[in-house]
N, C-alpha and C positions, 0 to 999 in steps of 0.2 A: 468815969473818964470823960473829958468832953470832945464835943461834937466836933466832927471834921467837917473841913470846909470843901465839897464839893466842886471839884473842878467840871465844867456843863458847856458841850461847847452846842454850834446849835444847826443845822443844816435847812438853804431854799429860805431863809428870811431876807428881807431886804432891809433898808436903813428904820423907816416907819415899824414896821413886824419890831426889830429887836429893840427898840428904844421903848413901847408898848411891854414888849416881854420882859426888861428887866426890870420895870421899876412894878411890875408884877413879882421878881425875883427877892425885888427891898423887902416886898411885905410876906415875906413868907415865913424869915425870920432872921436873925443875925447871925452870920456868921453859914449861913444851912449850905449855899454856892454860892458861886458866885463865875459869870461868862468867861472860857479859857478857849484858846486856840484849839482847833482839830488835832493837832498832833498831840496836844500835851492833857488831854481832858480826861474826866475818868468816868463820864455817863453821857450821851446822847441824845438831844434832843428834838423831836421828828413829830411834822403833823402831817398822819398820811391821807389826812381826804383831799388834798389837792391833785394834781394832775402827776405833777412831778413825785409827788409823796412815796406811790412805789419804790418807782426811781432810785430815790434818796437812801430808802430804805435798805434798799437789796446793795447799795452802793456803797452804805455807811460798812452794811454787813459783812462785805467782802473785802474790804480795805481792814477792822479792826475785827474782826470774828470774835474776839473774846471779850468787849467792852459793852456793856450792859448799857440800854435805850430804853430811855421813855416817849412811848408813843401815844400822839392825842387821836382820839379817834370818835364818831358819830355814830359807829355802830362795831363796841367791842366784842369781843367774842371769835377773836380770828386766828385762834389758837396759834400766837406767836411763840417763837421760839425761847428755852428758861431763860435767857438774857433778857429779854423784850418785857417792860411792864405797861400795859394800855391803862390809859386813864380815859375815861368817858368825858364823850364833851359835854355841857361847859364846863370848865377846869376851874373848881374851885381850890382856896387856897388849902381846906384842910387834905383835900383827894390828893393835890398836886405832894405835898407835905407826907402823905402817908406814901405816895410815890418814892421820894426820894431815900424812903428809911429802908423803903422793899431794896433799891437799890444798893445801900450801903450793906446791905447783907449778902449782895452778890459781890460784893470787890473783892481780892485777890487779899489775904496778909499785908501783901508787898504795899498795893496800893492806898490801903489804911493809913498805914504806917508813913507814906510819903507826905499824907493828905494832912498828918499832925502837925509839919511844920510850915507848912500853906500859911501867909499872911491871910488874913480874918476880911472878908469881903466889903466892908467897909474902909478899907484900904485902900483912897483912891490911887496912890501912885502905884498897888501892887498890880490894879485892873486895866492900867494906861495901853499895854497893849494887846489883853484879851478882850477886852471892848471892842478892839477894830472889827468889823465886818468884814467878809470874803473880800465885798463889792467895795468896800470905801477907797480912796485914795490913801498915799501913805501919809498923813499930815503928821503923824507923828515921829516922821525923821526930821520936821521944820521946828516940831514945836521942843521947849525947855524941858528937859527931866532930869531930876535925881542923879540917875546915873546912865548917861545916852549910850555909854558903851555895853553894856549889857542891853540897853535898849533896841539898839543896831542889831545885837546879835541876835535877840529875839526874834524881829522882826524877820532879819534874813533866815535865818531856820525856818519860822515860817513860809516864807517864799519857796526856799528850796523842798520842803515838801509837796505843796502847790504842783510846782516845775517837774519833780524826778521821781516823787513819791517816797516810800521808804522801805521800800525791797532789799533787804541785805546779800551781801557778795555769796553767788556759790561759786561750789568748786566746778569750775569749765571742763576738767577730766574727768568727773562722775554723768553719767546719761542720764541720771532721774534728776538730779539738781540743773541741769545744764538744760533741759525741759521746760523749766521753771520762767526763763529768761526771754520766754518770746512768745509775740503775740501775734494775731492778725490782724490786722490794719482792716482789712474789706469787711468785718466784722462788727465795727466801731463806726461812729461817724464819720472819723476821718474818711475812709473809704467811702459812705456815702457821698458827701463832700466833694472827692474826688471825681467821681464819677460823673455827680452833677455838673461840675464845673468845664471837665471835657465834656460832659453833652451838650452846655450850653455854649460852647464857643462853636461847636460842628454848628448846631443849627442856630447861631448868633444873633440870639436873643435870653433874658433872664429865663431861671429855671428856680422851683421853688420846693422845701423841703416841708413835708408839715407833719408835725405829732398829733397827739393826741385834741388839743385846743385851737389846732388850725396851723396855719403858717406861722412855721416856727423860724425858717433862715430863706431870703431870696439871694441868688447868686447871679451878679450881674456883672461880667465879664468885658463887657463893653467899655466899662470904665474900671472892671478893676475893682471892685468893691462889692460887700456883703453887709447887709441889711439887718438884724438882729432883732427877730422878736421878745427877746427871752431874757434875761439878767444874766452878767455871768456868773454866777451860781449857777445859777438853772443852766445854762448852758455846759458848766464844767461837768455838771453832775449825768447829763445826756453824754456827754463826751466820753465818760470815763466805762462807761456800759455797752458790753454791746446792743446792737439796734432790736433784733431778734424780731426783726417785722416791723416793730413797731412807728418806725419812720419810713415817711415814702415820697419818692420823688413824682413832679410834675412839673410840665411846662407849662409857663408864663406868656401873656401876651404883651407884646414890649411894651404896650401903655396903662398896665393895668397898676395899679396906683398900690406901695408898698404898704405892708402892715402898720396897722396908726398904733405910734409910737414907739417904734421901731428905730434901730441906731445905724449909722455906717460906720465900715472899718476894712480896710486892706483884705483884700483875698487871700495877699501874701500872711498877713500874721494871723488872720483865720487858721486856714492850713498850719501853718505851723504851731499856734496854740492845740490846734486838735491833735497833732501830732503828741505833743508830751503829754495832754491830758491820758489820751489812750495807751502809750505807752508805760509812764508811771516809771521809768528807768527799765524797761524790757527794752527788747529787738525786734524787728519785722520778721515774722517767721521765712526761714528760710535765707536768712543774713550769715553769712560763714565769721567767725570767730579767725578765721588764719588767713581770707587772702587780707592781702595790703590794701589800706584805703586811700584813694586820692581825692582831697577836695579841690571840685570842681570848678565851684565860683562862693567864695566869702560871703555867708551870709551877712545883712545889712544889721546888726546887731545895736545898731543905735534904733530900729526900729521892732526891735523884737524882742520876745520874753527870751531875755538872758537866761539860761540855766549855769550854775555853778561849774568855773573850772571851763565855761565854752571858749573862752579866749585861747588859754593853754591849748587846749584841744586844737581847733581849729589851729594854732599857730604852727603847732606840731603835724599836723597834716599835708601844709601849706609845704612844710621843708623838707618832710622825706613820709615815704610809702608803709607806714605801718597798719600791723592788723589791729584788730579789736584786743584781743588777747594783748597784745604788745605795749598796745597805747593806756592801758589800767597799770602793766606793770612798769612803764616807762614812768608815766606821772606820779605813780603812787598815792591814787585815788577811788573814792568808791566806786563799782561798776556798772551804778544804776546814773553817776553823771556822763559817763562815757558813752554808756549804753541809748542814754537818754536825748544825748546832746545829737549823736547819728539819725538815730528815730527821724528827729524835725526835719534834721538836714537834707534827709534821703526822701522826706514827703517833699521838697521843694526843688527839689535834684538839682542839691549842690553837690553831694559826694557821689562816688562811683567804687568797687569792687573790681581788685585788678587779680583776676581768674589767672591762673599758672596755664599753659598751652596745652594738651592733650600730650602725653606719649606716646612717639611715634609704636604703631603696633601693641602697643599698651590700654589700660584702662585709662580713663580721663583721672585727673585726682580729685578724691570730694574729700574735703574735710571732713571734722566730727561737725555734724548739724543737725537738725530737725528735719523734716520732709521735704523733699525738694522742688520747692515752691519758688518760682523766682520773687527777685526782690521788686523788679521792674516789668512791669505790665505794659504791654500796649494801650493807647487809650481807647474807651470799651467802644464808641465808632468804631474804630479798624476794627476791632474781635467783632462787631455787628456783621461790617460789613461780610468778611470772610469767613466766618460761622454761620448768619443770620439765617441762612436755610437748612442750618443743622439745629438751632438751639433754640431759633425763634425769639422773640423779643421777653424784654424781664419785664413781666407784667407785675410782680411787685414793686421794683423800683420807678419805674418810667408809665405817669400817666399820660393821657390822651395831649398829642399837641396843640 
């Protein structure tokens, strides 16, 4: 029977890294893989001794649980999980090769069987846009193909994973499914993010976020703008995890000179990129599924990662008061866009939750939700000031001024 062509998509490379890595890929053999999008891939490829490598790892893991990694490594023996094959650094072609066969013995029937009628990796027009990198621009909706309308499509699929993730519909009237859908925001970077951002306008100067490698995001508020140590890859792949410690804030001193080589970009599409990264088409815990929502001010959507179906949404919001529940069966749409397109909105407080009034002499009414956690936080100054002699300061978030 002959070989299938592995679909290999690749996580934390940049444009240099995978240009390096495929023509590492040409020689390994014809037809063996060949570079496919994240969604659509059938094996993983991951080099964990970088800083991010964890990260990536634990990140790829949780998004595809059941997709088989090859991971590079300088000191194997780290008793990864039967999906996980380590190869020893340096990667030679026949280790990387005896890799890929380990592989092919972990796929599914199903996925064999798809992988037979995969064009043959030498197929430049089949590679046109599994080539593209996270990081690249899209030049390939400018440039000439075969067939641009399948092109498009691809392309956008891709994107809409990116944006919304690929979480499929539960049912809202089951409590174990209905669980599934939400997440906490203070958890994730966004919530870091957040926090920073109101600490640096209280005491109005930058403030600075740094991982493992050092300052990783400065947030300067003054003008409106955030600083980026990090690729976005690297940055998506922070985004999508929670922090679990491992980011911590500090303050900056207004003339202390940003990280070299570092990028600017809008506060506002910061915040909002984090927002859908962390979400992934979930909800803020503690978001009601039944009151009405109103939006409060139109996001600026010519300046922001579009998620699929946000126009609709939004437009629908704009005209009349519907809940969450409402607005998936109104559109008759998936409810990881719906779910997803709130997410952002509600990190930038465009929308709002219109709460039914208490009854009189009665209980309040609370939906079917999750713990009741408001969606809307004070910014953590005021809970400073008004707790600060109960809680005392977060010495893990907030370094010395």
């Amino acid at each position: 029977m002959a070989t299938t062509t592995l679909r290999l998509c690749h996580s934390g490379m940049d444009n240099r890294a995978l240009y390096a890595f495929e023509i590492f890929l040409s020689r390994v053999g014809p037809g063996a893989c060949r570079i496919a999008a994240e969604d659509t891939a059938d094996v993983a490829f991951i080099d964990v001794d970088n800083d991010l490598g964890p990260y990536l790892l634990a990140g790829h893991r949780m998004l595809y649980p059941t997709r088989p990694l090859i991971v590079t490594t300088q000191a194997p023996g780290q008793q990864p999980d039967p999906l996980t094959v380590e190869v020893a650094k340096p990667v030679g072609l026949a280790a990387f090769s005896a890799a890929l066969e380990k592989v092919r013995g972990l796929l599914p029937a199903s996925s064999s069987e798809e992988g037979m009628e995969l064009p043959d990796a030498a197929d430049e027009r089949a590679g046109t846009v599994d080539s593209i990198p996270d990081e690249s621009a899209l030049d390939a909706l400018r440039d000439p193909a075969p067939d641009p309308v399948s092109l498009l499509r691809r392309i956008e699929a891709r994107l809409v994973t990116l944006h919304v993730g690929s979480l499929p519909d539960a049912d809202l009237d089951d409590p174990v499914s209905r669980a599934a859908i939400y997440y906490a925001p203070e958890h994730f970077l966004q919530g870091l993010v957040a926090r920073a951002i109101a600490h640096a306008r209280e005491i109005g100067r930058p403030v600075r976020i740094d991982d493992a490698s050092g300052a990783a995001l400065v947030l300067d508020p003054r003008d409106g703008r955030a600083w980026t140590a990090r690729s976005p890859n690297a940055l998506r792949a922070l985004a999508q995890l929670p922090t679990r410690g491992t980011l911590h804030m500090a303050s900056q001193a207004p003339d202390t000179a940003f990280p070299e080589g570092a990028s600017p970009r809008q506060l506002e599409g910061l915040e909002w990129d984090l927002a859908l990264w962390a979400s992934r088409g979930r909800l803020p815990r503690g978001t009601s599924l039944e009151y009405p929502i109103r939006l409060k001010n139109w996001p600026n959507l010519t300046r922001l990662a579009v998620p699929p179906e946000a126009m609709r949404i939004a437009g629908l919001w704009s005209r009349s008061s519907l809940s969450l529940r409402d607005t998936v069966r109104t559109l008759g749409i998936p409810q990881r866009y719906v779910f997803a397109f709130y997410s952002a909105c509600a990190a930038l407080g465009h929308v709002e939750q219109i709460a039914p009034p208490a009854t009189p002499g009665g209980p309040r009414l609370t939906p079917m939700q999750p713990a009741a956690i408001p969606t809307m936080l004070p910014p953590p100054g005021r809970l400073k000031r008004l707790f600060g002699k109960i809680l005392g300061p977060r010495q893990d978030d907030l370094g010395p001024d």
